[in-house]
N, C-alpha and C positions, 0 to 999 in steps of 0.2 A: 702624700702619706695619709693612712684612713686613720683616723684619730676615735676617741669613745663619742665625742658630740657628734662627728660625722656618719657616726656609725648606727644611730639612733633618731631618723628621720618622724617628723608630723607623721601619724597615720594618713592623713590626705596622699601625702607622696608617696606612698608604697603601695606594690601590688595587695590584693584582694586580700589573700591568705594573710600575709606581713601585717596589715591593717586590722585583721579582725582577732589576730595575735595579740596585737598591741594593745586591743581595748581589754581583750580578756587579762591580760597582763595584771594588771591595776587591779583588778578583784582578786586576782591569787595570789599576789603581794600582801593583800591585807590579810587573807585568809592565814599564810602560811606561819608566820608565829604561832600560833594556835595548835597550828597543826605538829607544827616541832614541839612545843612544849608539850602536848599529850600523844606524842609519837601515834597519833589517830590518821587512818586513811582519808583523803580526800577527792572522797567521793564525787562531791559537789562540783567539781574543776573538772571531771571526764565529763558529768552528762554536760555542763558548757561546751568544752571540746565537742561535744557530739550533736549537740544544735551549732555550731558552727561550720561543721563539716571539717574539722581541722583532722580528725580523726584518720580519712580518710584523705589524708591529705597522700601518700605515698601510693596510694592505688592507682592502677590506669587508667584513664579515662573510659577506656574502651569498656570495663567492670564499673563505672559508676564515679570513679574517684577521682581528687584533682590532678594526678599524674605527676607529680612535683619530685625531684630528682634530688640530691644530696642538699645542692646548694641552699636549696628553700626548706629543706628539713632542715640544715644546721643554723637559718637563721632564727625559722620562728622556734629550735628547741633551744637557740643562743637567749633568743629574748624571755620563752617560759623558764630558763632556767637561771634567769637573774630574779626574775619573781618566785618561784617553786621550786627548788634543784628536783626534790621528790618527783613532784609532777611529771617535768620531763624526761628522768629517766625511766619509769615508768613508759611516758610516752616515747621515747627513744626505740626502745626495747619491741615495739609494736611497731612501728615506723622500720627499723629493721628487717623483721621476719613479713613484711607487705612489698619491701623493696628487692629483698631474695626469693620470694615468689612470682616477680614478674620477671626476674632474670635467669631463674634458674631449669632448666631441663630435666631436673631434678624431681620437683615437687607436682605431686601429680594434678593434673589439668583443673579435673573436678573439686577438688579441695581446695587450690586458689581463688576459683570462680565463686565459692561457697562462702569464705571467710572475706572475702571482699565484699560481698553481696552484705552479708550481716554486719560492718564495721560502714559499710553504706548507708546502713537503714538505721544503726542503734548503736549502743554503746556494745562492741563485742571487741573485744583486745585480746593480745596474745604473746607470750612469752616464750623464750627459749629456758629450759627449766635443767640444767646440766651439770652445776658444782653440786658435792656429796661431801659428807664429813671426813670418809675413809679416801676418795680421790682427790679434791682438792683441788685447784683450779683444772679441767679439762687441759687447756692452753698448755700446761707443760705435761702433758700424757698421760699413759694409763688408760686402761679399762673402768668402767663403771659398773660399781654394783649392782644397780637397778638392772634388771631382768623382765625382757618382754619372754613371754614363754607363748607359745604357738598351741594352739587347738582348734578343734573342729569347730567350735562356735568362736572364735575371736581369738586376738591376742588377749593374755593375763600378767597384767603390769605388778611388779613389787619390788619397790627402793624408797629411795628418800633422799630431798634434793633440796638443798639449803640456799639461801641467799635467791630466794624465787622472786625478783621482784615485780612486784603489784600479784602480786598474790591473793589480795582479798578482792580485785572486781575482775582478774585474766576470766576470759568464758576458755580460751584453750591453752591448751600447754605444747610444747614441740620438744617432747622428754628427749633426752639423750640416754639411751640403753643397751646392752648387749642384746645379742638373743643366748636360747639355751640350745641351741641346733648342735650337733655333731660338730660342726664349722662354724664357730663364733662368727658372727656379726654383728655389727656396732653402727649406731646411727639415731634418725631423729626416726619419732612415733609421734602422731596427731595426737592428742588423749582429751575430752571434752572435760572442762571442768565439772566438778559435782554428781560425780559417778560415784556410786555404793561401791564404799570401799577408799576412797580419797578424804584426806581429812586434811588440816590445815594449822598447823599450830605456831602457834607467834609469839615464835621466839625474836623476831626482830627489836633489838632494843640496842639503839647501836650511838655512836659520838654524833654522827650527824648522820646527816638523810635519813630522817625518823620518822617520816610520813611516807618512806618509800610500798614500803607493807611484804618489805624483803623477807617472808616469813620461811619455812621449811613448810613444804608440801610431799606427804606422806601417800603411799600407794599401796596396799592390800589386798593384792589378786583383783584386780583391778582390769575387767572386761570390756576390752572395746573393739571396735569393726577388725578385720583381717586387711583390708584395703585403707586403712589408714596408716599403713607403713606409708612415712615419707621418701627417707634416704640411708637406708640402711646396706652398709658394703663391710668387706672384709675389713680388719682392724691396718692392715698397712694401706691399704685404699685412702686412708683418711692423713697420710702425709703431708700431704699437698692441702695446705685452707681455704676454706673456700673462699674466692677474693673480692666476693662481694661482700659477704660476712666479714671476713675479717675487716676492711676497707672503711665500709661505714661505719660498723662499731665504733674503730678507734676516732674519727673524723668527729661522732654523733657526742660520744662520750666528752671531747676535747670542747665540743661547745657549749655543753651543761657548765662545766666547772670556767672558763671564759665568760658564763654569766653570770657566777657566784663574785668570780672578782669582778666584774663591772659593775656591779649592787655593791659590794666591799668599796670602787671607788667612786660611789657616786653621793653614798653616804659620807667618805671623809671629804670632800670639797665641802659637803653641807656645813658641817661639824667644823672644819678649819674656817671657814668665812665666817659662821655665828659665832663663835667660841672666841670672848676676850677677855684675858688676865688683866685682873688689875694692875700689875705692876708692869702692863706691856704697853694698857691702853689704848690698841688696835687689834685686830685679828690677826689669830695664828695664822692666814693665810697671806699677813704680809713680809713673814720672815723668811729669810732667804733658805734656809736650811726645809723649812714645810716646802717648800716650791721646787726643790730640786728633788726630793722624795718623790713628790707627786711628778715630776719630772721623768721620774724613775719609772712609775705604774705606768705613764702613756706612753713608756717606748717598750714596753713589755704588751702591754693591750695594741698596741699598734701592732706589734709583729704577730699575735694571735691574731687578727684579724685579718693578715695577709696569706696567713699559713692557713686558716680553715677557710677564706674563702678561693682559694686558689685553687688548694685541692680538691675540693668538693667541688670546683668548675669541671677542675679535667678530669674528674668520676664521672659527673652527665656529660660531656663533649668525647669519653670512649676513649682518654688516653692512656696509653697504658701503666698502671700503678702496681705496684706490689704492698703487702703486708706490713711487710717492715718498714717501709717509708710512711705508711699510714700510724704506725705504732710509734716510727721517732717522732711524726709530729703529736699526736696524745701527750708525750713524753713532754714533750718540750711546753706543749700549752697549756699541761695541765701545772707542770712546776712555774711556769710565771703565773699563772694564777694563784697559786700556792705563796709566792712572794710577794704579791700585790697584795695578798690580804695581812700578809707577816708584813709591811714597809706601812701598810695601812694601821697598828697596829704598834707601829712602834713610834705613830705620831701622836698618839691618842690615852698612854697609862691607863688608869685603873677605866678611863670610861670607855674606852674600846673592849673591855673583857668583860666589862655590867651585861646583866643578862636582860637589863632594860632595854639596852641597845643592838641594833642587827647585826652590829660587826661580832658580835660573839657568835653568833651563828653562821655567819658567811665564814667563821672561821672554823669552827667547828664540820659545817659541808664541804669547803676545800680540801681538806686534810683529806678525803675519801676517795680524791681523785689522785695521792700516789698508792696507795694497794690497789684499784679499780683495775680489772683485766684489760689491758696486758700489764704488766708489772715491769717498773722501769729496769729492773734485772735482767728478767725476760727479753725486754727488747733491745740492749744492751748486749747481752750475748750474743742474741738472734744477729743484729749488727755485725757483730765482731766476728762472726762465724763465716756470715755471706762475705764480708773482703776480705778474710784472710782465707778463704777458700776450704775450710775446715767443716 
């Protein structure tokens, strides 16, 4: 059984990347109170990431990057995201659209080569930029408003696309837009950040993940190359998800909030060992009732820990996965971590909810991984559909 102490090895014993995770770890731990409390981006944690090379940790070798495959992305975003949830998802998010560019047929040659090349050399990230106030999550359908319009000198972008995260340092965006063609078409557009005509308003002020810099990103005729069409096809073309996309998302997603309750249970061990009532005279961690609680967390962190590294094996080893199995485990590993920090929580009264304390905040971040795309509705349905043949 992998248990949370087995799971959390000496940086000496872990590969390169895991190691150099680990040390960053401890500085964006201390950082990230801060950064929650003044829902302020942290800035400071990318250009790290980016002297370490972690950035480029999803790139190919063959482009400059470490080549690292689901399993090493969802550990070292398991480990930033018990120190940072923000951070990671941010970095998720960029680790994503770097892992569907070396898989996809899709995306054109020169544009991969480009965005690699600069996420090589500096801090350049990149987001998929798709929810809208009027559409609402893509995942359950619908056309988008945003509008690439076509012209002799470029395309001309204008919409507005909320929940953008990292927002205040993404150098690209990968819009999801119609066209306005005779025959609609729908799909991704390059779009460089900080083009006349894009603006940025931060409206992100959210329960948790407050450092994420989830802002709305605004477009007003908005001129970029004709050849930075990525993946743009007809609207029923897009039935079918992409299965790398959709794959690691859910996987990438499932171990951010896996590391929110691992921080949630690594602070109540601390908390039950020091913490002794006068009228008990030993630590809360010698009553039988605190021990089976905590009993409770490491068979819930124990099964997240089999489910995301299992899966994310058989994504690099090429076996063959679908969406929805990706999405029931999100499901699944985001609601035990959702309870590990609730069981966390109901050992602890008023000073587990002190805003002194981190457990108010790892509870505060959990709670954002049941709305977090896919939506356990969603994949519920989506389930229920696929076996009953409907």
């Amino acid at each position: 059984m992998v248990t949370s102490a087995a799971k959390e090895l000496p940086a000496t014993s872990e590969p390169e990347p895991i190691a150099r995770t680990l040390r960053l770890a401890e500085v964006f731990a201390a950082r990230a109170p801060a950064h929650d409390r003044d829902a302020s981006f942290p800035f400071e944690n990318f250009a790290d990431l980016a002297r370490e090379g972690l950035l480029a940790l999803t790139v190919p070798v063959a482009l400059g990057g470490a080549g690292a495959g689901a399993r090493d992305a969802t550990r070292v975003l398991g480990i930033i995201g018990k120190a940072d949830p923000s951070t990671a998802l941010v970095l998720s998010m960029h680790y994503i659209q770097h892992l569907v560019m070396a898989r996809s047929t899709r995306w054109p040659a020169r544009l991969s080569r480009k965005l690699a090349r600069e996420t090589v050399e500096g801090v350049a990230l990149i987001n998929a930029l798709r929810v809208e106030p009027e559409l609402g999550s893509p995942a359950r359908g619908g056309l988008p408003a945003t509008t690439a319009r076509r012209t002799e000198t470029g395309w001309r972008l204008t919409g507005r696309k909320i929940y953008s995260t990292g927002a205040p340092i993404l150098k690209w965006y990968a819009v999801w837009a119609k066209t306005d063609e005779q025959e609609t078409r729908v799909g991704q557009f390059l779009v460089p950040a900080g083009l006349p005509g894009t603006r940025i308003e931060e409206t992100w002020d959210h329960l948790g993940l407050r450092a994420s810099g989830s802002h709305t990103v605004i477009f007003d005729d908005v001129v970029f190359p004709l050849d930075y069409e990525i993946d743009v096809r007809k609207p029923d073309d897009w039935k079918v998800p992409d299965v790398t996309q959709a794959t690691v998302h859910a996987i990438f997603v499932a171990a951010i909030y896996d590391g929110i309750a691992r921080a949630a249970r690594d602070w109540l061990v601390k908390f039950l060992k020091e913490r002794v009532p006068a009228n008990l005279g030993a630590p809360l961690a010698a009553l039988p009732r605190m021990q089976e609680v905590v009993g409770g967390i490491e068979a819930r962190l124990a099964v997240n820990a089999r489910l995301i590294d299992s899966f994310a094996s058989d994504f690099d080893n090429g076996f063959p996965l679908s969406a929805i199995e990706a999405n029931i485990i999100k499901l699944t590993v985001t609601n035990n971590a959702a309870a590990v920090v609730e069981d966390a929580l109901s050992l602890t009264s008023n000073h587990g909810l002190s805003r002194t304390n981190p457990l108010e905040r790892h509870y505060r971040d959990v709670l954002c991984g049941r709305v977090h795309t896919p939506q356990d509705d969603a994949t519920r349905v989506s389930a229920g559909r696929f076996a009953l043949g409907v």
